[in-house]
Every structure is written in C-alpha cells, then in structure tokens.
C-alpha positions in Angstrom: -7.4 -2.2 -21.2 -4.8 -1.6 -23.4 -3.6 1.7 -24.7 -6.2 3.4 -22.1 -4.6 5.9 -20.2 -3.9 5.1 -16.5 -6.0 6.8 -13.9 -4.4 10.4 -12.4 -4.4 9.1 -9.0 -2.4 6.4 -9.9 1.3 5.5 -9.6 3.8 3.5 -11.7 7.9 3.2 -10.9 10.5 3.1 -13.2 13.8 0.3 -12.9 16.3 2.8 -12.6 19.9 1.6 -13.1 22.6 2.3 -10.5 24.3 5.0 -12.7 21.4 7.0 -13.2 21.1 7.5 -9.2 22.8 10.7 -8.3 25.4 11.0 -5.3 22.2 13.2 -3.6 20.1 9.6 -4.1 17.7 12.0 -6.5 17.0 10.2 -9.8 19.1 11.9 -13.1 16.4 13.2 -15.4 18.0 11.3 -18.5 16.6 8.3 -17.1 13.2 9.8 -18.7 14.0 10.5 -22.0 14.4 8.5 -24.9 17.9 7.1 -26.0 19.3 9.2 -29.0 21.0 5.8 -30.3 17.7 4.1 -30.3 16.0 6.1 -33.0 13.0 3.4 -33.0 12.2 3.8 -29.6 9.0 6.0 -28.9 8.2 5.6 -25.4 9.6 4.4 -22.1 8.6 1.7 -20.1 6.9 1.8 -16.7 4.9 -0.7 -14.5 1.6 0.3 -13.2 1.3 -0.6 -9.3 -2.7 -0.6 -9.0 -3.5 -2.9 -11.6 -1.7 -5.4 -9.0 -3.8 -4.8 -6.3 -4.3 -2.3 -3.3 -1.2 -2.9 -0.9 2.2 -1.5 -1.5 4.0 -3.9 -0.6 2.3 -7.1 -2.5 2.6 -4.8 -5.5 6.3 -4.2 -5.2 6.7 -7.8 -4.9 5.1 -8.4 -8.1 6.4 -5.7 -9.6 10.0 -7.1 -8.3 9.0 -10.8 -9.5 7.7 -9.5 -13.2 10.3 -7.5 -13.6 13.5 -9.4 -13.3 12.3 -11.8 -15.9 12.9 -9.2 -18.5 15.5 -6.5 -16.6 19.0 -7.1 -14.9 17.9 -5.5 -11.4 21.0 -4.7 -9.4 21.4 -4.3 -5.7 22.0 -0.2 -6.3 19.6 0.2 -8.5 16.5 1.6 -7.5 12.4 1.3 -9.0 11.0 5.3 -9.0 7.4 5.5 -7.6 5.5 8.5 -9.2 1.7 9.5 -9.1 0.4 9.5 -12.9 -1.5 12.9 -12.5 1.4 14.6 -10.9 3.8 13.9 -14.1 0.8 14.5 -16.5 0.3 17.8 -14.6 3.6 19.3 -14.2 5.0 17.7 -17.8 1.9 19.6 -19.8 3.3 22.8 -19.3 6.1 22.0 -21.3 4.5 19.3 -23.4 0.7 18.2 -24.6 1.7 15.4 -26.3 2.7 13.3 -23.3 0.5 10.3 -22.6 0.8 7.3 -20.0 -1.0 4.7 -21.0 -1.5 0.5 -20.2 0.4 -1.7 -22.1 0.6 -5.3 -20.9 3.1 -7.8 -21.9 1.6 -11.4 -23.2 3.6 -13.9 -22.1 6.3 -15.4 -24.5 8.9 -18.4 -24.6 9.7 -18.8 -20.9 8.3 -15.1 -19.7 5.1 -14.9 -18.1 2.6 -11.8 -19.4 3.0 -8.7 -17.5 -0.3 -6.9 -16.7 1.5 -4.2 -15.2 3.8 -2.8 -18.0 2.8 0.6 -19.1 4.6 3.3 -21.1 4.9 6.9 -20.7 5.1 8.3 -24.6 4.9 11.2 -26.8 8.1 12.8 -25.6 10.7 14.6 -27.8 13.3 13.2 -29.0 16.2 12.1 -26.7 19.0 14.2 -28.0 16.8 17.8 -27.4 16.5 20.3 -25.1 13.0 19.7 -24.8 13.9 15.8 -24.3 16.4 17.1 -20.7 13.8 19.4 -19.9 10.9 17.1 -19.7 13.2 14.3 -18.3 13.8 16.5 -15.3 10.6 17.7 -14.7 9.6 13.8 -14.6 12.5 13.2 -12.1 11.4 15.9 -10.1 8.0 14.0 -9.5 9.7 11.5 -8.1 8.0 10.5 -4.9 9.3 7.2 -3.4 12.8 4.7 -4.0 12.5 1.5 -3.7 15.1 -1.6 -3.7 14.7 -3.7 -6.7 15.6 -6.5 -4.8 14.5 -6.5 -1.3 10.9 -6.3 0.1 11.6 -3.6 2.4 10.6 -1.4 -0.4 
C-alpha cells in the first residue's frame, strides 16, 4: 500500500546512468543522494522487484518495460539491485531518518501506472557531507548490475 515501508528482505534497483558507473563497474555513491540544484526534491526513486512477482527475471523485464516509459535507459547504463534491510541496516548508523517506502505511479496520458515505483527518503541534503556519506554507504550495498536493456539481466 502506499507509503508503507517495503519489507527488509526485499530488493529494489536503481536506473543508474552511464556516467555514474565507475571505471571498476562499482556504482558512484552520488547516484544516492539528492541533486543540490533540485532543492524540491525529497527522495529518490527506486522500483520494488517483489511486488512484480517471485522470478528475477520476469521482474527485470517489467521493471525494464515500466521503466523506459518514463527514463531514457541507455545501453551502459546499468539498474542497481539492493536488499531493502541491508541499506536500512548499514545507513542507520549514520542516519534514522531514512525510510524506503511504496510509492506507485497511476497511470497518466500515454504512461501506464507503475506498481513498482518506490522511493528511498529522508536523506540530507545533496550538497553535505552527510548527503556523500550516506550515498556511499548505499552504493556499497550494492549487490547485483543489471542491463537496462537486455534480459540477460
């Protein structure tokens, strides 16, 4: 439902554009904070894999499918896989406020709703320290890569 939070043995990925992949193929931790120029933006936005059902691979193909109605995937880019508990886990000790929560998309002018779109909020600002802090310990919970484009996860 919305604005529960999702389970802790969960996962959700995160589109992650080409130029926030690192020459080692690691994710860059300012992927996960909020954009300083964007002072109305309060959360980021992630897709929730369970909600679409138990296989992997059907819910990377929906998440693929949904996604690229509202995002420009490129080939380089990459959706991050992480487990919900282990970023609510490793983040706490740097920040209580942090929440991952359900929040679908309804379906609008030739976009069809998104059941999957979540959004981790309740980090610090994007210009901070705390913002590159928490942004890297998200990246560092980082489990899985996956092509944006391509079913071979």
């Amino acid at each position: 439902m919305k604005g529960d939070d999702l389970p802790p043995d969960n996962h959700i990925v995160r589109y992650v554009k080409p130029s926030m992949i690192q020459e080692d193929g690691t994710v860059d931790g300012s992927d996960f904070r909020l954009r300083p120029h964007r002072p109305d933006e309060n959360s980021l936005s992630v897709n929730w894999l369970e909600i679409l059902g138990s296989e992997k691979l059907h819910q990377l193909k929906e998440v693929r499918r949904l996604c690229s109605q509202r995002l420009s995937l490129k080939v380089n880019g990459k959706f991050a896989e992480m487990n919900v508990g282990t970023i609510m886990d490793e983040v706490s000790t740097e920040l209580n406020t942090i929440r991952i929560t359900h929040d679908p998309l309804e379906a609008e002018q030739d976009l069809e709703a998104d059941p999957s779109h979540s959004q981790i909020s309740g980090l610090p600002p994007g210009d901070s320290d705390q913002a590159m802090l928490v942004g890297d310990l998200i990246a560092e919970c980082v489990v899985d890569l996956h092509s944006p484009l391509n079913d071979d996860t």
